[in-house]
C-alpha positions in Angstrom: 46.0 16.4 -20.1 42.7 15.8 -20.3 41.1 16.5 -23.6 38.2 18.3 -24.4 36.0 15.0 -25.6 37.0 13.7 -22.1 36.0 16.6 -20.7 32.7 16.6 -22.5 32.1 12.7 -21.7 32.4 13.2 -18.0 30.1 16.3 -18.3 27.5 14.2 -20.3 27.8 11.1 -17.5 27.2 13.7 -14.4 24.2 14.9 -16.2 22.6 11.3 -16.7 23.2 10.1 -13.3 21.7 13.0 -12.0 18.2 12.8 -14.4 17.9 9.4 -13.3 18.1 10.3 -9.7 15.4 13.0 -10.2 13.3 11.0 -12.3 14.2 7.0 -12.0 10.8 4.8 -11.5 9.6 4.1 -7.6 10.5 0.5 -8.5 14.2 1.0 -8.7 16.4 -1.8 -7.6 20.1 -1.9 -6.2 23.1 -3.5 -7.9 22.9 -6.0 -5.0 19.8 -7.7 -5.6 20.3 -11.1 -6.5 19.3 -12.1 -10.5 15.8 -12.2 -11.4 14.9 -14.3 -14.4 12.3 -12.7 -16.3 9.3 -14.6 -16.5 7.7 -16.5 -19.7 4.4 -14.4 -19.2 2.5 -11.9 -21.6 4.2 -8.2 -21.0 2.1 -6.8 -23.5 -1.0 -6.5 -21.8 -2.3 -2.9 -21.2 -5.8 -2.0 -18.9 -7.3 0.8 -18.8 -7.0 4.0 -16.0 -9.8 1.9 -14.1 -7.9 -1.1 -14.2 -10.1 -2.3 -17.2 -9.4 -5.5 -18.0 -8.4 -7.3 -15.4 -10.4 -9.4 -13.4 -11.1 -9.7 -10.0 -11.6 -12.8 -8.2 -15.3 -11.6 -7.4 -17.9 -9.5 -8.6 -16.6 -6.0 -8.5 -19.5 -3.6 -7.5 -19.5 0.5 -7.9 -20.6 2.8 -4.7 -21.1 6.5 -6.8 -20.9 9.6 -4.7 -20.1 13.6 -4.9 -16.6 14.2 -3.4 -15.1 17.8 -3.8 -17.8 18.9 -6.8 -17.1 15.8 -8.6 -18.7 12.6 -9.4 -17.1 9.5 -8.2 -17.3 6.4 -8.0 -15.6 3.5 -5.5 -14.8 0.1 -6.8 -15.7 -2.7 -4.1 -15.9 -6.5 -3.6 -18.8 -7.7 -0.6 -18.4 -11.2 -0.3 -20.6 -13.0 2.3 -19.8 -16.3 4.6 -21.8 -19.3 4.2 -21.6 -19.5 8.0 -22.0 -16.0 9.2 -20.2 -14.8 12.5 -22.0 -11.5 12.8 -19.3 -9.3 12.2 -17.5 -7.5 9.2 -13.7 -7.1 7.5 -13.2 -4.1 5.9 -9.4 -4.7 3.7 -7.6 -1.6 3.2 -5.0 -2.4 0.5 -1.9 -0.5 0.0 -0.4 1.8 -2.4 1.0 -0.2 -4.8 -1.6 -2.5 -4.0 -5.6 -3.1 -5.1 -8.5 -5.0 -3.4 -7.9 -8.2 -6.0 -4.3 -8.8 -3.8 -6.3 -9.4 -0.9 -8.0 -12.3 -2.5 -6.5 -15.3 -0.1 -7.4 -13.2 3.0 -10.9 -12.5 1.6 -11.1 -16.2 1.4 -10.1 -17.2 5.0 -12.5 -14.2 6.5 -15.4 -15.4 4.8 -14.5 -19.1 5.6 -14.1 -18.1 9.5 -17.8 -16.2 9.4 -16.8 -12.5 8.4 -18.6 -10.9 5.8 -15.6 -9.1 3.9 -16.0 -5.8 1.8 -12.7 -4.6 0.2 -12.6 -1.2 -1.5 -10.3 0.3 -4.4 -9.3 4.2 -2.9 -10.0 6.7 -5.5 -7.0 7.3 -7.1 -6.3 3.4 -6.9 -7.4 0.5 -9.3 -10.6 0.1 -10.7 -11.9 3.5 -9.1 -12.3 7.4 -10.1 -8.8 8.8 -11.3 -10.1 12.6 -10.9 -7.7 14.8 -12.7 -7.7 17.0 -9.8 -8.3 16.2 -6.0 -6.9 17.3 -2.9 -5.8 13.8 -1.6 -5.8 13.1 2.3 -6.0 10.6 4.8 -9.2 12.1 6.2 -10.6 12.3 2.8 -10.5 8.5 1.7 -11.2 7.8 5.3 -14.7 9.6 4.6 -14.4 8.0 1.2 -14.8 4.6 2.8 -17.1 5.5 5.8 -19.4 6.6 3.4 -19.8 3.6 1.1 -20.1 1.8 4.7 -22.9 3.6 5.3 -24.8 3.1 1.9 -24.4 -0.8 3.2 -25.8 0.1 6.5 -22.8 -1.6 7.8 -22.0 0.3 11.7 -19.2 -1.5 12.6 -16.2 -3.4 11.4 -13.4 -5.1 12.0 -10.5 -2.5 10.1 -8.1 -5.1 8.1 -5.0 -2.6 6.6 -1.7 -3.0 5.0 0.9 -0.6 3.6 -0.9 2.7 3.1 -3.9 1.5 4.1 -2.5 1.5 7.5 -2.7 5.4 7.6 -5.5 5.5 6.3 -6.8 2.7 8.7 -5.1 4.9 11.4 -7.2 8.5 10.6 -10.4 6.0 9.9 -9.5 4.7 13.4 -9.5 8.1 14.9 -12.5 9.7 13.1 -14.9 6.7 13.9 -14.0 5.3 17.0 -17.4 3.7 17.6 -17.6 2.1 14.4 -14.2 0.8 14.1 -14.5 -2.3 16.5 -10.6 -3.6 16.3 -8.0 -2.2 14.3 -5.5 -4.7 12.3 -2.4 -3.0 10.5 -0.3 -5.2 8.3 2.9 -3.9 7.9 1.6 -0.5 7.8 3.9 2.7 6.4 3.6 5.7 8.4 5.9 4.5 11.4 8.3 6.8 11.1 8.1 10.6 9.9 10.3 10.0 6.7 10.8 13.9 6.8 12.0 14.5 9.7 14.2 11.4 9.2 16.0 12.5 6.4 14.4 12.8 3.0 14.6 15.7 1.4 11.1 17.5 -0.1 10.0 16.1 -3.3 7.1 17.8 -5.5 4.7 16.1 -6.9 6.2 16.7 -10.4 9.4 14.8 -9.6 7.1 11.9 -8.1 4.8 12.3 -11.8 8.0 11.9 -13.5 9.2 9.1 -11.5 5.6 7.2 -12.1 5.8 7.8 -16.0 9.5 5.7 -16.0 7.1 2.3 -13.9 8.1 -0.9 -16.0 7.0 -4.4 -15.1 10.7 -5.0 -14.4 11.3 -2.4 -12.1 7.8 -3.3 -10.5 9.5 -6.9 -9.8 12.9 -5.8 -8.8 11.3 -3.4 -6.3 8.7 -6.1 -5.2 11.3 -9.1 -4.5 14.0 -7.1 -2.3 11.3 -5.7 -0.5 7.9 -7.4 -0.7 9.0 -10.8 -0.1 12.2 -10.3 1.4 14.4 -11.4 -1.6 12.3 -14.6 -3.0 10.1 -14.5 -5.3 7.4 -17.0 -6.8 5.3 -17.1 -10.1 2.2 -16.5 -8.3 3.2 -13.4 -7.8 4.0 -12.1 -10.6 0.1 -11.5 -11.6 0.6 -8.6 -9.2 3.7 -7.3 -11.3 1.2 -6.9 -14.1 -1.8 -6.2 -12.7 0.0 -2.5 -11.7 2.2 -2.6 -15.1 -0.8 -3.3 -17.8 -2.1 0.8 -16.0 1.1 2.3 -16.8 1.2 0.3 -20.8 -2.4 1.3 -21.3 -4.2 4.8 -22.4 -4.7 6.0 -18.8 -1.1 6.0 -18.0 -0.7 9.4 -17.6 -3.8 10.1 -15.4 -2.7 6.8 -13.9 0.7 8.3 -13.2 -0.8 11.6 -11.5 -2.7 10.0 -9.6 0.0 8.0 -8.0 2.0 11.3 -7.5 -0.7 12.9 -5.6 -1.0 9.9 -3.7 2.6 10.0 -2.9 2.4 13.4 -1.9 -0.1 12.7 0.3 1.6 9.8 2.3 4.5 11.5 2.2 3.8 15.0 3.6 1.0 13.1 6.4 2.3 11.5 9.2 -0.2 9.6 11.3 2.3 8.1 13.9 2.3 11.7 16.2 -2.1 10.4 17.2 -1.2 6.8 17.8 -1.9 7.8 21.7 -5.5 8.3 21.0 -6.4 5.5 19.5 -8.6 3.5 21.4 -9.7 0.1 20.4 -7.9 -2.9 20.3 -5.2 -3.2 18.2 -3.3 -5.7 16.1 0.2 -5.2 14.3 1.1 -8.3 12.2 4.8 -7.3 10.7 6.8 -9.0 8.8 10.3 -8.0 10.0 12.3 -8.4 6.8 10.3 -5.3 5.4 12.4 -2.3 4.8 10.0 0.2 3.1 10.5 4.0 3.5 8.8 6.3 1.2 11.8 9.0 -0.6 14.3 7.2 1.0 16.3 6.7 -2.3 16.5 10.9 -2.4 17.8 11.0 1.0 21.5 11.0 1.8 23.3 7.3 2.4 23.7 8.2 6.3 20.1 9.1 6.4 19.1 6.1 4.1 20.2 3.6 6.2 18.3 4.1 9.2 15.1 3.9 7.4 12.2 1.3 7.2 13.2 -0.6 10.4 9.9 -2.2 10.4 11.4 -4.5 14.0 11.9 -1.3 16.1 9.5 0.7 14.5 6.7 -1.8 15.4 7.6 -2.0 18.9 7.5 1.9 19.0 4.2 1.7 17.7 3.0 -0.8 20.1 4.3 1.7 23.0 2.6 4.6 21.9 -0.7 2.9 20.7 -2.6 2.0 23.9 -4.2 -1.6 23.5 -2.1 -2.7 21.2 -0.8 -6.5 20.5 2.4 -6.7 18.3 2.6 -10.5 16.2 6.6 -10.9 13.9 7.0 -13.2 11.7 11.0 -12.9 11.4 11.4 -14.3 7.5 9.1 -12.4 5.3 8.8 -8.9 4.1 6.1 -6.1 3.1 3.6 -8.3 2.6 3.2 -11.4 4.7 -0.5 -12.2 3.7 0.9 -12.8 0.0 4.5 -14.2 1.0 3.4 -16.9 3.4 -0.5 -16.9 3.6 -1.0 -19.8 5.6 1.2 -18.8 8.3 0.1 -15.1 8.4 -3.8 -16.0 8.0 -3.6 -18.2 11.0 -2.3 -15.2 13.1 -4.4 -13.4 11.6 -7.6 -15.0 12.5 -6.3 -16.0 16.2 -5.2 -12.3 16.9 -8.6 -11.1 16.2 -10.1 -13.9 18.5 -7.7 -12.9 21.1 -9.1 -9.2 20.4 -12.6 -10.0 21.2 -11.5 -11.3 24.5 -9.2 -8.2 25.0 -11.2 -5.1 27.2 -11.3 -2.2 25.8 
């Protein structure tokens, strides 16, 4: 027989597993990753909810603006070329992702002629966290196409990765004649994750999940799916660049935020317009990715057929109508940080391919 204790053990266990299902950090990690020794770094540092505190590898300028009754203001690096081509990058960055991690790719823009202006989203970084906001992709779309105005900057060349592929995408769509070509870098949005399998998730359960973010889950997370199992010291300035938000005072308004943000991506597919966009486009994808947002609330049958970044790039080249699809078959989410030399020099001879391309 099974006594009582037992009985009340077993209860106790169910319960946990469950709680940490519901709640367990966005930077989870699987039994099966391989060992990751923790680095010999400072896990103490805390910033502030504007990222306060950590510098940027050039000077960080503010654009201020009204946005839904309420004063904001957008964090953003301009940096001009020596040798100027004429044109002009705009970097999207991604979700768990700021401006600062586009640093190398600023630096091989400006060096080729662009002039390169890379944002922080509200809601990201070193940018507004408004306590309330209705988050959507048209929204930081305007967001940015705004600030490009106030620089009397008409057209660019759209540079995006992650998330700020959809929001690359909706830019794309609202502003056809300012968005010259159109780069996504691994962009989510590819699939419609709902339809797919995962189940709906409020934004309290994604605010709860923020709250648990530790610089070890961060890394976890970041190795089995950033950089396709490696990892490298140089990034782990990434690992606490997001960490030091969620140790500092902000945290919590950091951690709404984030859920809002996830609530956003996850309940706005893009991928149903690809059809109308119209200027050329590049999709550099790194085919090791696997990222799926919710996938780890959707059932195992369901979970595996997720983030298949291979096919779903060459369904997004079928459906998007001057598009140009560029793999690079070993590295992960974020190719630009994994293997810069490699993915820059695509980079840079897929948008000179571009220019040549009709439209």
């Amino acid at each position: 027989m099974i006594s009582r204790t037992h009985v009340h053990a077993i209860a106790c266990t169910l319960i946990l597993s469950v709680t940490l299902l519901l709640t367990g950090a966005i930077f989870s990690a699987s039994a099966a990753e391989p060992a990751l020794d923790r680095p010999a770094t400072d896990e103490s540092q805390a910033y502030g909810p504007e990222l306060e505190g950590f510098d940027y590898p050039y000077p960080v300028r503010s654009f201020s603006f009204m946005s839904q009754r309420q004063a904001m203001k957008m964090a953003y690096m301009d940096v001009r070329p020596k040798e100027p081509n004429g044109r002009v990058a705009v970097l999207l960055h991604g979700k768990n992702f700021c401006a600062a991690t586009w640093h190398e790719t600023i630096e091989s823009l400006a060096d080729a002629g662009y002039r390169v202006i890379a944002p922080d989203q509200i809601g990201f970084c070193k940018s507004t966290k408004p306590q309330q906001y209705q988050y959507s992709f048209q929204q930081l779309a305007a967001n940015t196409h705004a600030l490009l105005a106030a620089l009397n900057v008409s057209k660019v060349t759209l540079i995006a990765h992650s998330t700020g592929g959809m929001i690359a995408a909706r830019y794309a769509l609202m502003y056809p004649q300012q968005t010259e070509q159109l780069v996504l870098v691994n962009p989510i949005g590819l699939e419609d994750w709902k339809v797919k399998g995962v189940p709906p998730i409020s934004v309290d359960q994604w605010y709860e999940r923020e709250l648990q973010t530790s610089a070890d889950r961060i890394r976890r997370y970041e190795q089995a799916t950033y950089y396709a199992g490696q990892w490298q010291t140089s990034y782990e300035r990434w690992v606490q660049m997001l960490a030091g938000m969620y140790r500092g005072p902000g945290k919590e308004a950091v951690a709404w935020n984030s859920a809002l943000l996830y609530d956003m991506i996850y309940t706005q597919p893009v991928l149903y317009e690809f059809g109308r966009i119209s200027m050329p486009t590049l999709l550099l994808i790194g085919d090791k990715d696997n990222t799926a947002i919710g996938k780890e609330f959707a059932k195992a049958e369901d979970r595996a057929a997720l983030g298949n970044y291979p096919e779903l790039a060459r369904l997004a080249v079928e459906h998007i109508p001057h598009a140009t699809l560029i793999e690079f078959p070993d590295l992960g989410h974020a190719p630009q940080i994994q293997n810069p030399q490699v993915f820059h020099k695509a980079l840079l001879d897929g948008l000179a391919k571009l220019r040549m391309a009709p439209k």
